[in-house]
Each structure stands twice: as C-alpha cells, then as structure tokens.
N, C-alpha and C positions, 0 to 999 in steps of 0.2 A: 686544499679542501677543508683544513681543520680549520683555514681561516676565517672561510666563507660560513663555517658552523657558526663559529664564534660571532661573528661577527650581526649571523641572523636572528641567534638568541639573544642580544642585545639590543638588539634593532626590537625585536618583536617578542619580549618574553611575556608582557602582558598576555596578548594571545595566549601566549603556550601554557601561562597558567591558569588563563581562563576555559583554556580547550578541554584542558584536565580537569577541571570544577565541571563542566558540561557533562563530558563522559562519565564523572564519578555519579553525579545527579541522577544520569539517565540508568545505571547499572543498579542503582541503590534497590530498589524494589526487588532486583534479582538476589541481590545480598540478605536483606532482612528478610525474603521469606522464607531462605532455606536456614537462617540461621537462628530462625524464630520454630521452626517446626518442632514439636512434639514428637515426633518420631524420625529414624531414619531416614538422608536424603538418598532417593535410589536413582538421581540422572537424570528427571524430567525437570527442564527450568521452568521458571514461572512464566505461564504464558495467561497474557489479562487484554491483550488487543485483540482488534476484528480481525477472525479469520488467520490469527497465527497459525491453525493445524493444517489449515488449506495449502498457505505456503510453504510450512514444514513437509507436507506432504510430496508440493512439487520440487525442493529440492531433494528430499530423499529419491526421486527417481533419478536426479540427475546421477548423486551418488551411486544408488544400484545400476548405472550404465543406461541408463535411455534419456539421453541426453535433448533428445527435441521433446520431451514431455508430451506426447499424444495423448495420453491418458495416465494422471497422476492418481485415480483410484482405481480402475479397473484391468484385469490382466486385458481384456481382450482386446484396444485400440489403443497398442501403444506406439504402431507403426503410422497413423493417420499425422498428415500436415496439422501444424496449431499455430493460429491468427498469432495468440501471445506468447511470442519466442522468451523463452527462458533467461533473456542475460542477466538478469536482478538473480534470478537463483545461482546462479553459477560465480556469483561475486561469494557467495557462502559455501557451497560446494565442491571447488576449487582447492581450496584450502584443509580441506575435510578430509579429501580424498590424499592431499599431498602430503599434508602434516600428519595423517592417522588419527583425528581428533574426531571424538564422537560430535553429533550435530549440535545435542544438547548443550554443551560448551561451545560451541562455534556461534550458538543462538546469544550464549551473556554475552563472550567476548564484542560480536557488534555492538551489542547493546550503549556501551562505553566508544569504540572506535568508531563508529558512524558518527551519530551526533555529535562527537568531539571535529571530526572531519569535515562534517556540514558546521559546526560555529568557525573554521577556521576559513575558509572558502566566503562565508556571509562577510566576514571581519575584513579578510583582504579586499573581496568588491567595495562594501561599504568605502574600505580607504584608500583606495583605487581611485575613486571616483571624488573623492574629496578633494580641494584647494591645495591645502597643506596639508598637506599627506604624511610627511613627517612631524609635525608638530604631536605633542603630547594631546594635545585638546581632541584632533581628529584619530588617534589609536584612543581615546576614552569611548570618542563616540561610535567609533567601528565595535567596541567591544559590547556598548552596550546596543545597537544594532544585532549581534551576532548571540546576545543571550536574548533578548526581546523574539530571536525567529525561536531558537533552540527547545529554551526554555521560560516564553514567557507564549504561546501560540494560541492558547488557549485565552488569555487575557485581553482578546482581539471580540470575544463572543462580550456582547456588555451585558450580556444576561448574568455570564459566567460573572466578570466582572463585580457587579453590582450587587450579587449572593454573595459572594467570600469579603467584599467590603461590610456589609449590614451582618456578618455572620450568621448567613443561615445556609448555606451550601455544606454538606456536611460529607459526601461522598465526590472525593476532583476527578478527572480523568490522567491516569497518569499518559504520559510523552505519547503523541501523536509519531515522532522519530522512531521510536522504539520497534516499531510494528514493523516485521522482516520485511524485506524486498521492498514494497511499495507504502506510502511514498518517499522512506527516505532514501532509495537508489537514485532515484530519478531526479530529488532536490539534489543528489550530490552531482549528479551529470547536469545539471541545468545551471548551477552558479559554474563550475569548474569551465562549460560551455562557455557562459558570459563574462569568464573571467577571458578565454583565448580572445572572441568576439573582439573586448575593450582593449584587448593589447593589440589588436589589427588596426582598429578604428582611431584609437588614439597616438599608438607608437609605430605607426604605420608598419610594424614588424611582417618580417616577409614569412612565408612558408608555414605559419600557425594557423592556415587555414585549413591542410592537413588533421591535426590532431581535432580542429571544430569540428569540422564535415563527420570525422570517424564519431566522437564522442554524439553527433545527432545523431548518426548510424545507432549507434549502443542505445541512444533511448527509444527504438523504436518496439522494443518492447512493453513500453506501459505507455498508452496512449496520450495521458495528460501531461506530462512531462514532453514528450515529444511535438505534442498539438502547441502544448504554449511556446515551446523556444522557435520552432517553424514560425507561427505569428509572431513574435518578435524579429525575426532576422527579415521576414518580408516588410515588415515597415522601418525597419532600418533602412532596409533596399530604398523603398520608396523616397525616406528622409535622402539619404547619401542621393540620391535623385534629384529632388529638388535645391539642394545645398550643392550641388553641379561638383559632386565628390563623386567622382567617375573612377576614382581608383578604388576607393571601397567599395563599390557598388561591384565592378570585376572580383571584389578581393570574396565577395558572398556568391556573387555567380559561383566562384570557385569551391567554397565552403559547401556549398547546394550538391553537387557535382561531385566530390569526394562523399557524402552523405547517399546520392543517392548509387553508386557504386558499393559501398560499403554494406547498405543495407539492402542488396542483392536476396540473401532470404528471405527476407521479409516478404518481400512482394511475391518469393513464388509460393512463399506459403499462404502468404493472403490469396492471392490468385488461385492456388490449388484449393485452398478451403471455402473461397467462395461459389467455385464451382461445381458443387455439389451441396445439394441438397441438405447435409447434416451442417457444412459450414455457413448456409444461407442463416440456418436455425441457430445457429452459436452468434452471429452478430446481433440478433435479438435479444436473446439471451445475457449476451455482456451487457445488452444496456443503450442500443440506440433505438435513436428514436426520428421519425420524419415528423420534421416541421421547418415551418420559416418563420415563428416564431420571435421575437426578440426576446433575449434577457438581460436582467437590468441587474446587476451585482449590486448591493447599498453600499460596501464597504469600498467596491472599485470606482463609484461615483464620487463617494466624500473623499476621497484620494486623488480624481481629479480633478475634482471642486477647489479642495486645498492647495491643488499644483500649479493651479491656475492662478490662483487667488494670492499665494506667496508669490508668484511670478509679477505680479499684477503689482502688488504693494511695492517689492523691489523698483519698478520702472518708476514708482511714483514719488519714490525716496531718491533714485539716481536716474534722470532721464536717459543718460547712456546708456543702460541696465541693456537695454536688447544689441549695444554691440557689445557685450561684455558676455552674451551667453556665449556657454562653453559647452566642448562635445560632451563634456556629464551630463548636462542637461537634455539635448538632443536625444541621449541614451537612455533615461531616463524615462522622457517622451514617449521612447518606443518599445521602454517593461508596458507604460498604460495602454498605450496603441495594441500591442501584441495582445495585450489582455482582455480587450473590449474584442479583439476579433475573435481569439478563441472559445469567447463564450457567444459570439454572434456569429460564428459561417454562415451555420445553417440556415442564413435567411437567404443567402446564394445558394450552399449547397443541398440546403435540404434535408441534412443527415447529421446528425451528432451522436455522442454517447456521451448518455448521463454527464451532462457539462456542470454539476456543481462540483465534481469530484476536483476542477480546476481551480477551487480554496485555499486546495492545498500546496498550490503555487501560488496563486492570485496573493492570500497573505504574508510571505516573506516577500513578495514582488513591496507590496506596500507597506509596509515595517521598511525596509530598506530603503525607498524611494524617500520616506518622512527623514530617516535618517540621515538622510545623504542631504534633502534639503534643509536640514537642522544646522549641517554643520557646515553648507556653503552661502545659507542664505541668512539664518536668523542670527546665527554665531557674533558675525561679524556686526550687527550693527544691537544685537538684542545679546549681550552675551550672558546675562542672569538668567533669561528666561528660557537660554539652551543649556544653562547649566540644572537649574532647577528640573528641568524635561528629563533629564539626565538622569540624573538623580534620583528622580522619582520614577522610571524605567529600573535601576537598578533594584529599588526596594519593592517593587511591585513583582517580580520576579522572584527575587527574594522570599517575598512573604509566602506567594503562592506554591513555593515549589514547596517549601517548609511546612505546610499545608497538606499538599498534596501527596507526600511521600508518604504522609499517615494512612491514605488510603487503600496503600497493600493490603493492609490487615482484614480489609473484607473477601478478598481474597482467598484467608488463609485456609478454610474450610475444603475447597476447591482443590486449591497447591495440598495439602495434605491427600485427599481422595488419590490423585495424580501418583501421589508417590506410592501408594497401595497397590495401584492396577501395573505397575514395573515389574513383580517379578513374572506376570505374565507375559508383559509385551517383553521381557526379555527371555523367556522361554522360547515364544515366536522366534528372534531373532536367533538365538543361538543352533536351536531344532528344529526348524522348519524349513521345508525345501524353498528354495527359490523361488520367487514371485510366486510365492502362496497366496490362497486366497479366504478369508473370514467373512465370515457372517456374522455378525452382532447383531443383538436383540436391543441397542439401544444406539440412537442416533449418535451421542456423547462417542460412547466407546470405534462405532465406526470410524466417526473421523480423525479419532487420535490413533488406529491401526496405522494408516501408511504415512503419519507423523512422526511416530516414536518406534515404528519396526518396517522390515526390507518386505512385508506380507501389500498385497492390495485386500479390496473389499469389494463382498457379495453384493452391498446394496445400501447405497444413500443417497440424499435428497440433493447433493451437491452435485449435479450434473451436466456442468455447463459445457465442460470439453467432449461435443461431437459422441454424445450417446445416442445411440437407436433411439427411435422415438419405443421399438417394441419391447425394448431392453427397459426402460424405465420405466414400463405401466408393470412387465415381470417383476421387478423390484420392488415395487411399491405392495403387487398381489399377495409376494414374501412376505411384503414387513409385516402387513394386514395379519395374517395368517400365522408367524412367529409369534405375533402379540396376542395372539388367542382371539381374534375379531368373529363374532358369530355372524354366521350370513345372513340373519335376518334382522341386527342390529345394526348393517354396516352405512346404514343410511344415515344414519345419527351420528356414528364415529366420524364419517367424514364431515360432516358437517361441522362437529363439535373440536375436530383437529385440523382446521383447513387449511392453517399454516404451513405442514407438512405436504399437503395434500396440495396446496398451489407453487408450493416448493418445489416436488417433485415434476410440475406439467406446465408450469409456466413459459410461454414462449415469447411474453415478451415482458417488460416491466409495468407498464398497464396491468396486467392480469395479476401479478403477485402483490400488486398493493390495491387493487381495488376495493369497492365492497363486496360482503360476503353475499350477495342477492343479483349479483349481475350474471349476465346471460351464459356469459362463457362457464362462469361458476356452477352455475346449473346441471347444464349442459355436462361440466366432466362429471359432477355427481352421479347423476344419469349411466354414465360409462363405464366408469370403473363399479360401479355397483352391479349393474349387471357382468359385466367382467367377473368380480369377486363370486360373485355367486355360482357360476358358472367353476371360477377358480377351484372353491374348495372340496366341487365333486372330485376331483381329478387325485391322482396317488401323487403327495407332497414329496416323494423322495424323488419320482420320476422327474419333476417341473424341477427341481432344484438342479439334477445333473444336464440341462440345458445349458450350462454354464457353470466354468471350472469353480469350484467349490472343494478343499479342503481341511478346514475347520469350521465349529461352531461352538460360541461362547456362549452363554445362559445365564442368567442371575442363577442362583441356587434354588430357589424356591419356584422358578417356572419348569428347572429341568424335568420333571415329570409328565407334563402333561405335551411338552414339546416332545417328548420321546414313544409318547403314542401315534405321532403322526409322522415321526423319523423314527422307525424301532432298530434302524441298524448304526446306530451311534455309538462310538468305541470313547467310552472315559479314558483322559488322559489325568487328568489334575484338575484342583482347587486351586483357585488367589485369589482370598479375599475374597470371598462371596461369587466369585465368577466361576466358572465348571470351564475348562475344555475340553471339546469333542472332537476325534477323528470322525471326519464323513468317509 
C-alpha cells in the first residue's frame, strides 16, 4: 500500500500541490477576516455568499436530529415530506455530529476541502480524457483546466473579464465554490460521476456502474446537478446507440436502474409533497416554471461552434481525422448534447426550474471540453499556441484571485457586527430549551437564529419549505406590528417595502420579480392591508401564542414601546444593543 502511495504522489504531485494552492485560496477570506478583526473572534465564520444562513440553517436541523429537514425555520412542520432531500447538508453534518466540531469550523474546514476535491476530480477528467495522459504536457494542461473551473469561474463572464483588465472593477466576487452545499456538492458528484461513466465507456470496467447509479442517486438532491448528468447519460445512450455499442448502452441501462432504486425517497417524497396542496405551492416557489419555450445559452453555443469548428479544421489538416475520432470525443459530444437538453426539456416536457441555475455546471462542462480539445487537437499540430493558452490561463487566474481576495475587506464591517450578536446566540444555545422558538424584530437577525443556534424562528420572509399559506400572512401581520407599522399608514409601508412584502407571498417567480403595479401586486396590497387593519384591533399577546413563541429580541431603543403592546415580557439580558425577552 506504501507503494502504491508512493508511487501516486509521484505520478501526480503536481495535482496535489495544486489542490493545496486551491484549497488555501478558497479558505483565505476566512483567514484574513478573523485575523484582521478589531475585536474578539466569538465563532461565527465569515459568511459573504447567497444564502449561506439558509443553508447553515438546514444543516443545523440535521444536527439537532431532524434529519429529513421539513422545516429548517419553523418548530411546527418538521414532520412534513420535503421535495429537496438533505444529502449536500449531511456531507457537513456528519462529521459535526461525529467529530464534536462546532458547525462554524466545519463551515472554514470545507471551505479549503471542497474546492481542493473539485480541482482534483476536474484534473483527473481533464487527463483522463487526453491522448497522453502521461506526458508532462497533458498533467500541465489538466492542472490548468482544474484551476480555470476552481479558481478562475468567474473569468468566464467577459464583462467580469474586461473590468479587472481596464482596471475598473473594484469590488470581485469571492469563490462561487465556497457557498455551502450548493453548487459545489453536486459539482463534486457530477465529475466523480463522469469520472465512473468514462471508466465504463472507455476501460469497459465491469461493476462501476454500481457506484454511477448510487452517486446519481446522491444528486437527486439539487436539481441541476442531477438534471445535467441524467441529460448527459441519455445521450451517451443515444450515441453508444448509433455507434452499435450495445454493451455500453446495457452498461447505462444498468447505471439508470441502480439510480432509480437508490433514489427510492426521493420519489416518495416528491410524490407525497406533490400531493398535497402545500407541495403543489413549494414547486412554484423553488422556481418552475411552464413553458416550451427554447433557451439558447451564448456561452454553450460558442462552445459548440468551436467544437465543431476545431473538428472541422482537424479533417481538413488530416483527411483521416474522422476515423481517428476517439471515445473522448464522442464523450465530449455528449457534456454538449446533455447540456443543450437540459436547458431545452421543457419544449417536450413543459416544466423546468429556473434552468439558468444550470451555469453552474454548464461552465466547467465548457472550460473542460476547451481543455481537453487544447490538448488533443491544437497541441499536436499548433504547440505554441497551446502553450501560450496555457500560459495565459495560468496568469489570468492568478492575477484575478490576487485581486480578488482584497475584497474581503468590504465585508469587514458585517464579519465584525456577527461577532457582537454571539454572546447572544450563544446564550440561546447554551440556556434555551430545545427547539426554542425567537422572534426578532429584524429580518438579519431571524435568519442567523437557526444558523448559528439549535432555537427555530417566529417569523421570516424565507418561506419556501411547505408553510401555511395562514401561517405566512400571521407572520408578516407580526412583523408589521413588531415594527411599530400604524394602520392607517400601512398602505404606503407596503408599498414602499415590497420587497419583503412579495417575499413573504410570492407563489411563483413571476410575481417576486415583477413590476411593482402589476395586478397580483395590487391585489395583495389590498389584503393584507385590510388584514392589518383588522390585525391590530385585536390583544397582540393573544395572536402571538397562536404559535409556540418563547423568546423575544428588541434593539434597545424599540423595547419600550414593543412592551406596551406585550406588557408581560420577562427581561433576561443585554448583547450589544439587543434585549432578551421571556414570552
């Protein structure tokens, strides 16, 4: 075994110290800004992606034991079926629970282990699929493929591009990787997939359809990851079809077949959640949408335009050229093929969800595809101008990340705040019963409750897992009403916050990005305002124990007038500007 070490870090140590340059990269932002902070760090990492407290959220339930996440903020459905089965949380979770390691450090440590695990998986495909696959020339070009997905992703937008060349982009986005669960679970199941895939297709290896089938099982948690490698393996079918390769076409039947065994909950929770009425409303809400529609990707066109097009020049340099293609190619084929269908079903089926979210597979499909044709097509007869590609992938990367890591610093304000509101949220944790439940007076602080403590929450706008349609206009009546909202100005507040306000009532993506004068908009104005009005005749203490409620947070400066309208509120403590209250 100490051989086969040996022998692998030799083989492949480029990789390994470029895995490590990956992971160091993507952790850095976590490094500098607890070690830049002006004050004590109290435990909360830096968190600067979309929707990191959503997901912290739903792994902390996995942790406090509710493991099918029914409802990541609310005590009261957490027993309900949920479309999006948890396995991306539970890759963080797991470890949480087994090692005794707070979430907060399980959040940096991926930070580093992920993205180094997704360059290494991009590096082996890339060289997998190359010619010489041992030569030095094709380990340069898998590495610089593998930092191009990693850490150059961003340099794919030419807007992006074009700004940090002219020097006027002054704030970058740090690592799209970075962002918990999604997408980089599902990019790591999606190459690791198409790594078994290519060892079927190409090394005819027996029984690795097994380990495919399971790992498409395991993505059937995030949809786009599972939507693209499904369209991929069916045009593989097709191809292995017309190429009169009947064993690999069985070898996917079989792949299919363990997948759809595997993913056995899936379907009864889809099934169960579609059958009822609140699950019909949560498919809308994630984001589909009916059409037959086409969409037309620019950057999956010029990709293959260019595949086409280097294909084309090949034949025309070596007339053999088309019996010389190889199953890389073929494979290749069918990243494009899969990817034009996933962003096109719906002209069949009629149904999609939000298919741009499919980018974030669609550009490592095409960074790879370039690379793989770099180094089996241009290599060999253009070798400056693959080494120059090279080259200038490497420094473009380079420059950008160097760049980009300066941008923590606008952060810092934010990451400092965070560390203030801990010895609260760890008061929660330490002294608070079980699946407690808070009310906060500020959208911020709701969401980082069942983030960074085992408490749920009274009432926010994030309500897409299977709430009452009655439960959400009550929460919204609260929020109204905690913010001191007069009922005879309430027509203006809503108007003047409709963000929140279509946030909270949105039932399909249509309605949350519309304009602010369309009919539906109206219409809710209309409702809840009359609602509200009605609301605040009523005794605020009675409408609140409708629903378990054990704390209440306050800025310091509103507790007074909040406590005319709740006068049996028991002071526990101060943090930092924020009051707790026993209800």
């Amino acid at each position: 075994m100490g051989g086969k070490a040996r022998s692998f870090v030799k083989n492949y140590y480029l990789a390994i110290i470029f895995a490590i340059i990956v992971g160091a990269v993507s952790v850095a932002p976590q490094i500098f800004s607890i070690t830049q902070l002006n004050e004590p760090y109290r435990g909360a990492h830096f968190m600067f992606t979309a929707n990191e407290d959503i997901y912290m959220a739903r792994i902390q339930e996995v942790i406090d034991g509710h493991w099918r996440v029914g409802s990541p903020l609310f005590y009261e459905y957490k027993d309900r079926s949920n479309m999006m089965l948890p396995i991306g949380e539970y890759v963080y979770a797991i470890p949480a629970l087994l090692f005794k390691i707070p979430l907060a450090n399980i959040m940096i440590i991926s930070k580093f282990v992920l993205p180094a695990i997704l360059f290494l998986l991009v590096y082996f495909f890339i060289l997998k699929l190359s010619l010489k696959s041992d030569s030095f020339g094709s380990k340069i070009n898998a590495v610089a493929g593998g930092l191009f997905v990693t850490l150059g992703y961003d340099l794919i937008d030419f807007k992006t591009s074009w700004l940090m060349l002219i020097g006027k982009m002054k704030v970058f986005n740090l690592l799209v990787w970075t962002r918990p669960v999604n997408p980089i679970i599902g990019a790591i199941l999606i190459f690791s997939f198409l790594l078994l895939v290519w060892g079927i297709y190409k090394d005819r290896k027996k029984y690795l359809f097994i380990p495919a089938g399971l790992i498409l099982g395991l993505m059937a948690g995030y949809f786009f990851s599972w939507g693209l490698s499904l369209a991929v393996l069916f045009v593989l079918f097709v191809i292995s079809i017309w190429l009169k390769n009947y064993w690999f076409s069985k070898q996917i039947i079989l792949i299919f077949a363990v997948f759809m065994i595997s993913s056995v909950p899936l379907w009864f929770n889809l099934f169960t959640s579609l059958g009822s009425g609140a699950g019909q409303t949560d498919v809308l809400r994630y984001g589909m949408f009916f059409t037959h529609l086409p969409i037309v990707n620019k950057l999956l066109l010029a990709l293959t335009a260019a595949f086409m097009a280097v294909f084309f020049l090949k034949m025309r340099l070596d007339k053999n050229a088309w019996r010389e293609v190889g199953k890389w190619w073929w494979f290749c084929l069918a990243l494009i093929g899969g990817s034009w269908l996933a962003f096109n079903q719906q002209m069949i089926t009629g149904r999609t969800i939000w298919p741009y979210h499919f980018v974030q597979y669609t550009i490592p499909f095409a960074i790879v595809i370039m690379m793989i044709l770099m180094v089996n097509f241009i290599k060999p007869k253009f070798k400056y101008l693959w080494l120059i590609t090279v080259m200038f992938i490497f420094l473009s990367v380079a420059v950008y990340n160097i760049l980009a890591l300066k941008s923590y610093a606008n952060f810092n304000d934010n990451f400092s705040k965070l560390q203030r509101k801990m010895p609260l949220f760890n008061y929660l944790n330490n002294q608070a019963e079980k699946d407690c439940v808070v009310l906060a007076d500020s959208e911020e602080n709701s969401l980082l409750i069942p983030a960074l403590t085992h408490c749920n929450i009274y009432a926010a706008s994030y309500v897409i897992d299977g709430v009452p349609a009655e439960r959400i206009k009550h929460n919204y009546l609260v929020w109204l009403r905690l913010n001191g909202v007069k009922a005879e100005a309430v027509d203006d507040y809503l108007i003047n916050h409709q963000g929140y306000l279509r946030a909270y009532f949105y039932e399909n993506w249509d309605q949350i990005f519309a304009p602010v004068n369309d009919y539906w908009f109206q219409g809710l104005i209309k409702e809840i305002s009359f609602a509200y009005k009605e609301f605040v005749k009523k005794d605020f203490t009675v409408e609140l124990k409708k629903y378990r409620l054990n704390y209440i947070i306050l800025e310091e400066g509103s507790a007074d007038e909040i406590k005319k309208i709740i006068p049996d509120l028991k002071y526990i403590n101060s943090f930092d500007g924020l009051s707790l209250y026993k209800f």
